[in-house]
C-alpha positions in Angstrom: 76.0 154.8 59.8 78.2 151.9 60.2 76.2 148.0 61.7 78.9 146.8 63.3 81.7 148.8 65.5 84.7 150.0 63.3 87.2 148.2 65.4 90.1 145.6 64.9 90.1 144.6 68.8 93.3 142.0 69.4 92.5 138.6 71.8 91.7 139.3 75.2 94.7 138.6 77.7 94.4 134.7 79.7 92.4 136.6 82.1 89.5 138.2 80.5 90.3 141.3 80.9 91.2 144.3 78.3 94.3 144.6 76.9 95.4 148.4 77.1 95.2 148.5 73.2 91.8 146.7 73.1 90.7 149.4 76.4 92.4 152.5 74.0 90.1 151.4 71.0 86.8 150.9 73.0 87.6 154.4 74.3 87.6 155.8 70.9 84.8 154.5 69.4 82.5 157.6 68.6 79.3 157.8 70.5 77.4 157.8 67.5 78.7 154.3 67.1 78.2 153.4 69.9 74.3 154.5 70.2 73.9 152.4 66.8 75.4 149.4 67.9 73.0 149.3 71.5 70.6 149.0 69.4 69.1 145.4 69.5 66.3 144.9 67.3 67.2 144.4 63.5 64.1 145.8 62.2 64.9 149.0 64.0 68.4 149.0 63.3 67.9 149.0 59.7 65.0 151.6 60.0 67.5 154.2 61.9 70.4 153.0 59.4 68.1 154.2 56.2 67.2 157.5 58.0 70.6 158.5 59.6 72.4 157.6 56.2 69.9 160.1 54.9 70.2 162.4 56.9 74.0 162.2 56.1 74.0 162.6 53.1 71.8 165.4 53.1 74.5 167.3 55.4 77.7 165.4 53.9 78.6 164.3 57.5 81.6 161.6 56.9 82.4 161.1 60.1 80.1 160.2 63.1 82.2 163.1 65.3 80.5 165.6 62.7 77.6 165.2 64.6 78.7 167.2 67.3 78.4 169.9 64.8 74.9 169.7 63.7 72.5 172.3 64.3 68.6 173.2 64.8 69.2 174.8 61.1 70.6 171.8 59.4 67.4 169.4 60.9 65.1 172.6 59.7 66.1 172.0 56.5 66.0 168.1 56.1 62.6 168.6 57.3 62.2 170.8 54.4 63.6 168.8 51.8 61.2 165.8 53.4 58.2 168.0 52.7 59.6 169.1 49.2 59.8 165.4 48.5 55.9 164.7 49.7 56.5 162.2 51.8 53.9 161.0 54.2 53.7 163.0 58.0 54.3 159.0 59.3 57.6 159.1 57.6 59.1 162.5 58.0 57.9 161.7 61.7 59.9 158.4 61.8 62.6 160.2 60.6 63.3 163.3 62.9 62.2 160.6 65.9 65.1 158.1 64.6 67.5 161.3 64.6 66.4 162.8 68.0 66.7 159.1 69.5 70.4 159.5 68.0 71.0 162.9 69.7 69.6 162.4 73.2 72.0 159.9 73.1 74.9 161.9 72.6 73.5 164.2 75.4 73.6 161.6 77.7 77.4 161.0 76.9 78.2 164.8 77.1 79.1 164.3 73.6 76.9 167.4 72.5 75.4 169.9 74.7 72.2 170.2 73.7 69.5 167.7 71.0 69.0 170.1 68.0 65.4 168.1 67.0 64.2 169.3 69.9 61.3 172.2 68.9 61.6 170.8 65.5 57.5 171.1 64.9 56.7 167.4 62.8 53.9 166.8 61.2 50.4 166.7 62.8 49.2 162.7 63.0 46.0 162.8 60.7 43.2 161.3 62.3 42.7 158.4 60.5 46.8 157.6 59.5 48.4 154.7 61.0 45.7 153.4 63.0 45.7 149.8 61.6 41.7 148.5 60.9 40.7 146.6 63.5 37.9 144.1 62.7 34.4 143.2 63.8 33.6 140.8 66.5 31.9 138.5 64.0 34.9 138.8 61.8 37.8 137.5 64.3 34.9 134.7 66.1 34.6 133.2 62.2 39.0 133.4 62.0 38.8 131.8 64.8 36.3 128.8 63.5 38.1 129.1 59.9 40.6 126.7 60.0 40.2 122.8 59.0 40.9 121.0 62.7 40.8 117.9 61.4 44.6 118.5 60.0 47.4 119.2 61.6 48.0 122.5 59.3 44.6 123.6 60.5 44.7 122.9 63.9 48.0 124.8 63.8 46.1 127.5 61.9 43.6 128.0 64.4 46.1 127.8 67.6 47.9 130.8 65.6 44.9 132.8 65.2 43.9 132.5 68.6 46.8 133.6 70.1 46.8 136.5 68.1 43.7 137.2 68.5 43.5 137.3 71.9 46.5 138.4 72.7 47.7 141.1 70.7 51.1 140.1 69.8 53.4 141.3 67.1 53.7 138.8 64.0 56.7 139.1 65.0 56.4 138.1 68.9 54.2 135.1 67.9 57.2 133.6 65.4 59.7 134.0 68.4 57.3 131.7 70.6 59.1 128.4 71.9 57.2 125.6 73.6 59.5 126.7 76.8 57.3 130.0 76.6 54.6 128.2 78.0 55.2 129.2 81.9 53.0 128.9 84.9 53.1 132.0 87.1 51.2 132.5 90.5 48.7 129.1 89.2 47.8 130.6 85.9 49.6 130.1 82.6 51.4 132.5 80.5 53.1 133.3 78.0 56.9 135.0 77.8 56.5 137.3 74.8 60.3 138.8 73.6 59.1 142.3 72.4 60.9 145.1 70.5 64.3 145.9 71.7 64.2 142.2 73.4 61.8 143.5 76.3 60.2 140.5 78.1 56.7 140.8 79.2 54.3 137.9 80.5 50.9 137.6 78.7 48.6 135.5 80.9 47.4 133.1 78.5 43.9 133.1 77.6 41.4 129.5 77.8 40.2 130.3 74.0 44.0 130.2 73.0 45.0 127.8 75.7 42.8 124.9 74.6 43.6 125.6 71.0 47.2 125.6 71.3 46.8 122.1 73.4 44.8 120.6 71.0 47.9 121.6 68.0 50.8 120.4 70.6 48.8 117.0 70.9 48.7 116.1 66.9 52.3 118.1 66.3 54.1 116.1 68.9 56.9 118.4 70.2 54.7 119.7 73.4 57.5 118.2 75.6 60.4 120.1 73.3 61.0 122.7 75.5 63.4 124.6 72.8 61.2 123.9 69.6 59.5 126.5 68.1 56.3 126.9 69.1 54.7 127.0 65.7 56.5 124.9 63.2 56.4 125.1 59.9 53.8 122.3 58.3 55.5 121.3 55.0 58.9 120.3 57.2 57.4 119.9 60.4 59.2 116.2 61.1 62.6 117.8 60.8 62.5 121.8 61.6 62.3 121.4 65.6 64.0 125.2 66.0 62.6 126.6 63.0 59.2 128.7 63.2 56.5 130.0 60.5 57.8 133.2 59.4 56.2 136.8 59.2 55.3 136.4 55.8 53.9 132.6 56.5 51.4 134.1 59.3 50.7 137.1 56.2 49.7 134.7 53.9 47.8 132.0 55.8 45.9 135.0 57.6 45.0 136.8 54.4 44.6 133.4 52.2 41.1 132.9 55.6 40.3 136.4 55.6 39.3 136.0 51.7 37.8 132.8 52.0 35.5 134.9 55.0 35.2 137.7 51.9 36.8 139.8 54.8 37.6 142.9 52.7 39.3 145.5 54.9 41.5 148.2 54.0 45.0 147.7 55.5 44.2 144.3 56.8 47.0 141.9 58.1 48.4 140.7 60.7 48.7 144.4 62.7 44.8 144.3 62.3 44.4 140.9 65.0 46.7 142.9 67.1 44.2 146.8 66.6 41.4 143.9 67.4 42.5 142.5 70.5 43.1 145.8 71.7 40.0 147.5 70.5 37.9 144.6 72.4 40.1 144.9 75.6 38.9 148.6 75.6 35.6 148.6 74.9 34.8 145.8 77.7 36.9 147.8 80.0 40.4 147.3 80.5 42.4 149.9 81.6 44.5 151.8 78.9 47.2 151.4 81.2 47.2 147.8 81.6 46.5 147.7 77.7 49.8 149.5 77.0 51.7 146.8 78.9 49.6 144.0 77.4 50.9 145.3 74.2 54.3 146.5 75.3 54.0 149.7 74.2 56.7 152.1 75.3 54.4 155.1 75.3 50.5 155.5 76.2 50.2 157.6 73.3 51.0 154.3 71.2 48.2 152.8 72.9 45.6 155.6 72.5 45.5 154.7 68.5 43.7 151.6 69.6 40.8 153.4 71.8 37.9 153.8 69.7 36.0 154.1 72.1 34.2 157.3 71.5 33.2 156.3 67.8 31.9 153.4 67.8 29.5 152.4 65.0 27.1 151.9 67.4 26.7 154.8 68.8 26.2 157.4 65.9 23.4 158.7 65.4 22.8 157.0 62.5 21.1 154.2 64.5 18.9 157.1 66.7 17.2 157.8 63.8 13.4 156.5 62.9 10.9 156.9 60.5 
């Protein structure tokens, strides 16, 4: 699958408007193209790139009109060459949902009549597979207290963690963060969150991250730099006013705290703050619904991962008995 458009388009005429050429190639373009090029998020993009390339080669399809000739049988047996290969259920999963997403696509184009993944059975989601650990209350109020706040790395640190932790965001979400997402709404602070497939949601900002984040503004200096990233980088701070710590910065400063806590979780990272804040919002009685949209989660079913609400340490019966 092609990233970018397959087009030499000519300039646009004085006007802005399409030339006839340019309006003769746009109306060309294949909608398989064109479903792959609406696609916004990178991470996504290249995720649906691997699997439809796959699934292309597995059906010799050279052409995105080829498509149009797919059938139920062809994705019956992709599926069955995923199996033969042993591949996790999460994958083979991601992989029929990245070429359904493709086909109900070209549905809605009238490019094809009908989506041949659908009634394609995928495999069952195991109970325990990708629900990310989420960690104890004990365990997120020490990352919380962790960092040095007598530097500006560890105040920084703890302004990160906090945000995180009670918010939920996406690494990913939290590197995006400018000062400028800072915003008052209806008297109470929030924070503009750019989620997958550049979906805006308002976060109302929480006192524990609030003062926290205050406190790392003050000693950073850039609190009135409306455009700089929110949480610089420490090592170039004085002269990296757009650049933000990275994904894997936020990896390793979270993991480098959770072992100096002797937090050993399976599967711990950065997704784990995020199964944590959720977790708590559930079991002190937030509404699944209002969760999902916390999180900006496209589907409740996303969310339901995160209610663990029915086994609880707590409650086993473990604790009931006594000797």
């Amino acid at each position: 699958m092609p990233s970018k458009l397959p087009l030499t388009v000519s300039q646009p005429a004085p006007s802005g408007s399409l030339t006839p050429i340019q309006f003769q190639q746009l109306a060309e373009v294949p909608p398989a193209v064109a479903w792959f090029a609406n696609i916004d998020n990178p991470r996504t993009r290249r995720a649906y790139e691997s699997d439809l390339r796959e699934f292309m080669t597995f059906t010799s399809i050279q052409d995105p009109a080829q498509f149009r000739s797919v059938s139920r049988g062809h994705v019956l047996a992709w599926r069955r060459d995923l199996e033969r290969r042993a591949l996790s259920g999460a994958t083979i999963r991601r992989k029929l949902a990245a070429l359904s997403s493709l086909f109900d696509y070209l549905c809605d184009s009238n490019a094809v009549t009908g989506n041949p993944v659908e009634g394609v059975k995928r495999p069952r989601m195991d109970s325990a597979e990708g629900k990310t650990p989420a960690i104890g209350d004990h365990q997120a109020r020490a990352l919380l207290n962790v960092a040095d706040a007598s530097t500006l790395r560890g105040q920084r640190d703890r302004a990160i963690l906090a945000t995180l932790l009670y918010h939920g965001l996406r690494r990913a979400e939290l590197c995006a963060l400018r000062v400028a997402d800072i915003q008052e709404r209806r008297g109470v602070k929030h924070l503009q969150v750019r989620g997958k497939g550049s979906k805006i949601r308002y976060v109302p900002l929480h006192p524990g991250a609030a003062g926290a984040i205050a406190a790392y503004l003050e000693v950073a200096g850039h609190s009135d730099d409306a455009n700089s990233a929110l949480f610089r980088p420490i090592s170039n701070n004085a002269r990296s006013r757009t650049a933000s710590i990275t994904p894997d910065g936020v990896y390793k400063m979270l993991t480098s705290y959770a072992k100096s806590l002797q937090i050993a979780v399976a599967g711990f990272g950065p997704h784990a703050l995020r199964a944590t804040a959720a977790t708590n919002a559930l079991d002190n009685g937030a509404d699944i619904a209002k969760v999902q949209e916390w999180l900006g989660h496209a589907n409740i079913s996303t969310t339901r991962v995160y209610d663990r609400r029915k086994s609880r340490p707590e409650d086993s019966p473990t604790f009931k008995v006594i000797y």
